[in-house]
C-alpha positions in Angstrom: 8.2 -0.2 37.9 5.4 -0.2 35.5 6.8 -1.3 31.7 6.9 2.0 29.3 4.9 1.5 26.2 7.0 1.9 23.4 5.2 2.9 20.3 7.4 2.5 17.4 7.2 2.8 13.1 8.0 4.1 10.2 7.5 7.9 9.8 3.4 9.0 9.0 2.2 5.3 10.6 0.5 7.1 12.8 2.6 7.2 16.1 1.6 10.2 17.6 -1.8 9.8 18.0 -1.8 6.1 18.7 0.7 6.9 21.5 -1.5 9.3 22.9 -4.7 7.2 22.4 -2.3 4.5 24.8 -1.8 7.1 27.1 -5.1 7.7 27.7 -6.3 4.2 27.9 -3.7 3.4 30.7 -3.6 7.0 32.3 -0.4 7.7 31.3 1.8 10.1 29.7 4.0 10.7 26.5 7.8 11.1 26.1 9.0 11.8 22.2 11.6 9.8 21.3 12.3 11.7 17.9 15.7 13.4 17.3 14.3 16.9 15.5 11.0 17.0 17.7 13.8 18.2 20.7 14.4 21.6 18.8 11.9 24.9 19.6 10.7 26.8 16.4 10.5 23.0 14.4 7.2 22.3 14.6 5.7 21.8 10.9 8.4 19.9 9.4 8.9 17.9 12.4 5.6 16.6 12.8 4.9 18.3 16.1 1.7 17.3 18.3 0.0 21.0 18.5 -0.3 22.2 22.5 -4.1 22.4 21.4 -4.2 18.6 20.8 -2.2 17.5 24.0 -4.9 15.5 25.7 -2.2 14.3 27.8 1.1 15.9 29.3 4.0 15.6 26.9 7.9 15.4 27.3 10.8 15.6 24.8 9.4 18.4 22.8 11.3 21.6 22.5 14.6 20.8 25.0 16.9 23.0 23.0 17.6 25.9 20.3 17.8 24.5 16.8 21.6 26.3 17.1 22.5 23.5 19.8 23.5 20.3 19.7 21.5 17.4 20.8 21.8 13.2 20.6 20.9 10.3 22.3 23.5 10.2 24.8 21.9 13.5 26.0 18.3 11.7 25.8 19.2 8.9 27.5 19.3 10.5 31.4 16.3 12.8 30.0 14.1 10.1 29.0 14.4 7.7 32.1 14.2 11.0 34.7 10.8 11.5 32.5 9.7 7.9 33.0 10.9 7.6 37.0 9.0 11.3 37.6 6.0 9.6 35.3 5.4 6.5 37.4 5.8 9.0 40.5 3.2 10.8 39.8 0.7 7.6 39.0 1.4 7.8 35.5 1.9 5.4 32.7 5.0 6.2 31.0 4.4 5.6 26.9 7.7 6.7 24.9 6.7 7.3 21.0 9.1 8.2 18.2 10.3 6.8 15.3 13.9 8.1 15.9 15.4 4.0 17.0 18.7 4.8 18.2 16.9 6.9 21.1 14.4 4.4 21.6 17.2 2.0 22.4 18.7 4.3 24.5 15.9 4.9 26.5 15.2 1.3 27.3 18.1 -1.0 27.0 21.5 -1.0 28.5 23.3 1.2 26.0 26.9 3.0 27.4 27.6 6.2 25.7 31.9 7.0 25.3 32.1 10.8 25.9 32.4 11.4 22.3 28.5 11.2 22.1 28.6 14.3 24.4 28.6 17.6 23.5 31.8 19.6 22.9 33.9 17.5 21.4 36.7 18.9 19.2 37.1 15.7 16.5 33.8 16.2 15.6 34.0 20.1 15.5 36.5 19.8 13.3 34.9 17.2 11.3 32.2 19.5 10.7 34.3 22.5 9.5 35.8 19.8 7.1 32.9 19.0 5.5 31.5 22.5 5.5 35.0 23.6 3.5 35.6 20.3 1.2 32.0 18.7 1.4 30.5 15.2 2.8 32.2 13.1 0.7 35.5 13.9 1.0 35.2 13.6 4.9 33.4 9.9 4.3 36.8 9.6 2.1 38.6 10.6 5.0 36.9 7.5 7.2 37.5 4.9 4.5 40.8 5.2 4.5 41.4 4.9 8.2 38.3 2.7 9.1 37.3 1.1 5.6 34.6 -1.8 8.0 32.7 1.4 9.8 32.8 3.2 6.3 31.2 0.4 4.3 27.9 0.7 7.0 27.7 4.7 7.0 26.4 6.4 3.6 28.6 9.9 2.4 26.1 12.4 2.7 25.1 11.4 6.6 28.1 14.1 7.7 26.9 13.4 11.1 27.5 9.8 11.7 30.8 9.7 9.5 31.8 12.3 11.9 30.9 10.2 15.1 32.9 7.2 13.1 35.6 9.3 13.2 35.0 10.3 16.9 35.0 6.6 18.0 38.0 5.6 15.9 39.8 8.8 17.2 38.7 6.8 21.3 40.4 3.6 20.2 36.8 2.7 19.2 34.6 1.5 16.3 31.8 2.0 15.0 31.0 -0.7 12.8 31.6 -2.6 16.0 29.3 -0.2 18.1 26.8 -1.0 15.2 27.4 -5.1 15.6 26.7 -4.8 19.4 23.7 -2.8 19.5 21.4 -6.1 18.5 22.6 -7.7 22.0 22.2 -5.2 24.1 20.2 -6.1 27.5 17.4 -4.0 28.4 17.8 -1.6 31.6 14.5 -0.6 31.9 11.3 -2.7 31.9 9.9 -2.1 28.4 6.6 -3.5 26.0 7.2 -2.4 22.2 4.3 -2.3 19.6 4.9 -1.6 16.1 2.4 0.4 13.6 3.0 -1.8 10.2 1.4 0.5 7.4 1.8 -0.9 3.5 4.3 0.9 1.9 2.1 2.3 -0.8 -0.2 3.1 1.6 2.7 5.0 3.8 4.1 6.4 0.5 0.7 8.1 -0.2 0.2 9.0 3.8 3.5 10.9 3.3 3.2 12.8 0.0 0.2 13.8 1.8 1.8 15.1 4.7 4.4 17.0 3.2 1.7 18.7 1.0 0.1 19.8 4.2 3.3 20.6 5.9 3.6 23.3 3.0 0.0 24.1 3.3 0.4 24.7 7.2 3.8 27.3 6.4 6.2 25.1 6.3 8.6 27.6 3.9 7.6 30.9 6.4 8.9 28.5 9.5 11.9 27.7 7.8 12.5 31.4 7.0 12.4 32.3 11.0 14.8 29.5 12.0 17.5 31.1 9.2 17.0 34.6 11.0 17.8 32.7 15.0 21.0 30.7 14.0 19.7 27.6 12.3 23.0 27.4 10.4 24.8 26.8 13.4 23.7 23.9 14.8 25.2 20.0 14.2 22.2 18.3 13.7 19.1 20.7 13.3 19.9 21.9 9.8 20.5 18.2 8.3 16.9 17.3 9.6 14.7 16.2 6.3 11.9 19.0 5.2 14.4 22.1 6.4 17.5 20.8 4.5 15.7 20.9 1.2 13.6 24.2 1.7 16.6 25.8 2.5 17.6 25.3 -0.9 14.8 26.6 -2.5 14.9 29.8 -0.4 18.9 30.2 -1.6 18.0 29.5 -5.2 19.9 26.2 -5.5 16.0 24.7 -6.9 12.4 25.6 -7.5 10.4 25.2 -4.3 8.3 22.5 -6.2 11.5 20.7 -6.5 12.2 21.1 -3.1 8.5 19.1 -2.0 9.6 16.9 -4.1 12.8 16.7 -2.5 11.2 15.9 0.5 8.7 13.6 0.0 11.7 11.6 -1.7 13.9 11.6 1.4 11.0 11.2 3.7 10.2 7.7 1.7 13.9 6.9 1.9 13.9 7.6 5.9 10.8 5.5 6.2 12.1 2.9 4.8 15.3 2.6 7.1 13.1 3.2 10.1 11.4 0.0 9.2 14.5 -1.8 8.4 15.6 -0.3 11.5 12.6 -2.0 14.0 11.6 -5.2 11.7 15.5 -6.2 13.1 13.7 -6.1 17.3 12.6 -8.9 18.0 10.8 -7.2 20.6 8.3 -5.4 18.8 5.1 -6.8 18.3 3.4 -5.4 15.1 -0.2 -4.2 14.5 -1.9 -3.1 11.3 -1.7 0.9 11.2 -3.7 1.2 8.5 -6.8 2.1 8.9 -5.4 5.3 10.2 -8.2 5.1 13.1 -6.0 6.0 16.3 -9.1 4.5 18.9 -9.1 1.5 17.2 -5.2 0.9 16.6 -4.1 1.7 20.3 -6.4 -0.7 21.3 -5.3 -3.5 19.4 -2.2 -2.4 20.5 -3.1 -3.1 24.2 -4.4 -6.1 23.2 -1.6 -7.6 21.4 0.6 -6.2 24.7 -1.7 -8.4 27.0 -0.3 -9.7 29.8 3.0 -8.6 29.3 1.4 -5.0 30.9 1.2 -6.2 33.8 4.0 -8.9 34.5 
């Protein structure tokens, strides 16, 4: 089996169209690895290639409705049936996305308990919890019965406190599940480059983007997903640029505070992701930039060298 490219960074590095510049150099296609980029209808905020600039077939976009759940136990048998039916049809699989934990589940050996399915009642009723008393009070709730997995899972991420809470509730851990993740073996044959972008650099690359998110209708996007049932999902409504807009609209801030908002959390986020990959040994980093795509995918190749082919 051919090695997937992995193409890997900090949010507004430049992923998507160094990915797809890969892709085209190796006659491959692209498989998003980013947890909101699986939800039809978010498309601005997300960062979603346009259909008009797909130069090359892409998979992982738009799996489910915004009201349904979604995670990387779900991605896992999605991405490597995209990757087998890739490499069947002579194609170069290249997996981009700055969402790690489905990277990792893509390409190494990493076993899912049934909690990380769908449908499970801890977590439903973790979420009503929150809903009625608020994030911190169900972080509150997992400090007292799992103080380790607490200490590694901030308050307001109502999502992984809940799945802390789903482990614990399976005899499990997830400050453990945390520890083990660094040794995992890899399952499928994998190269990983990195886009390295100086953080004032990827500070003003983002401010940027968000301004042209707005520009582009972000706030009328966010006003169709209330109408279809965005409220309902688990994950879709905590995703960063929706979260905060949704404020604005139900007069909780200014919509300038709200941009603001989001260019805050989108600096925060980037910085985890690169905390996040810097810790894979892996990955071996190129300088993102000069922003040129062309130029950056092949230095990527480069750097990947022989390791393509072993």
């Amino acid at each position: 089996m051919r090695p997937v490219v992995c193409v890997v960074g900090p949010t507004a590095s430049g992923k998507t169209a160094v990915a797809q510049e890969i892709a085209l150099a190796l006659g491959g296609e692209v498989v998003s690895a980013d947890s909101m980029q699986v939800y039809r209808g978010m498309d601005i905020g997300t960062g979603k290639i346009p259909p008009s600039e797909r130069r090359v077939p892409h998979h992982g976009l738009d799996l489910v409705d915004p009201g349904e759940p979604y995670s990387a136990a779900l991605f896992q048998p999605y991405a490597r049936g995209c990757f087998a039916a890739i490499e069947g049809r002579g194609g170069w699989p290249v997996l981009a996305g700055g969402t790690g934990l489905y990277v990792r589940a893509a390409i190494d050996d990493y076993d899912f308990p049934a909690g990380e399915q769908v449908g499970n009642p801890v977590r439903d009723e973790c979420m009503a919890f929150a809903e009625a008393h608020g994030a911190q009070a169900l972080w509150e709730r997992l400090r007292a019965a799992d103080p380790e997995s607490a200490a590694v899972v901030h308050p307001h991420n109502v999502r992984r406190v809940a799945r802390a809470l789903e482990l614990l509730a399976e005899g499990g851990s997830y400050a453990e599940q945390k520890r083990n993740l660094a040794t995992l073996p890899q399952a499928v044959p994998a190269v990983q480059v990195g886009l390295a972008v100086d953080p004032g650099q990827l500070r003003a690359r983002i401010d940027a983007r968000v301004d042209a998110m707005v520009e582009a209708g972000l706030v009328d996007e966010v006003k169709g997903l209330l109408n279809g049932g965005f409220r309902a999902g688990v994950t879709a409504p905590q995703a960063i640029g929706y979260k905060e807009i949704v404020d604005a609209l139900e007069g909780r801030c200014t919509l300038a505070e709200a941009v603001e908002a989001v260019k805050a959390a989108t600096r925060r986020y980037a910085k985890r992701q690169r905390s996040w990959f810097r810790r894979d040994a892996r990955i071996r980093w190129v300088d993102a930039g000069s922003g040129d795509a062309a130029a950056i995918a092949r230095e990527a190749l480069a750097a990947l060298g022989d390791d393509l082919h072993a």
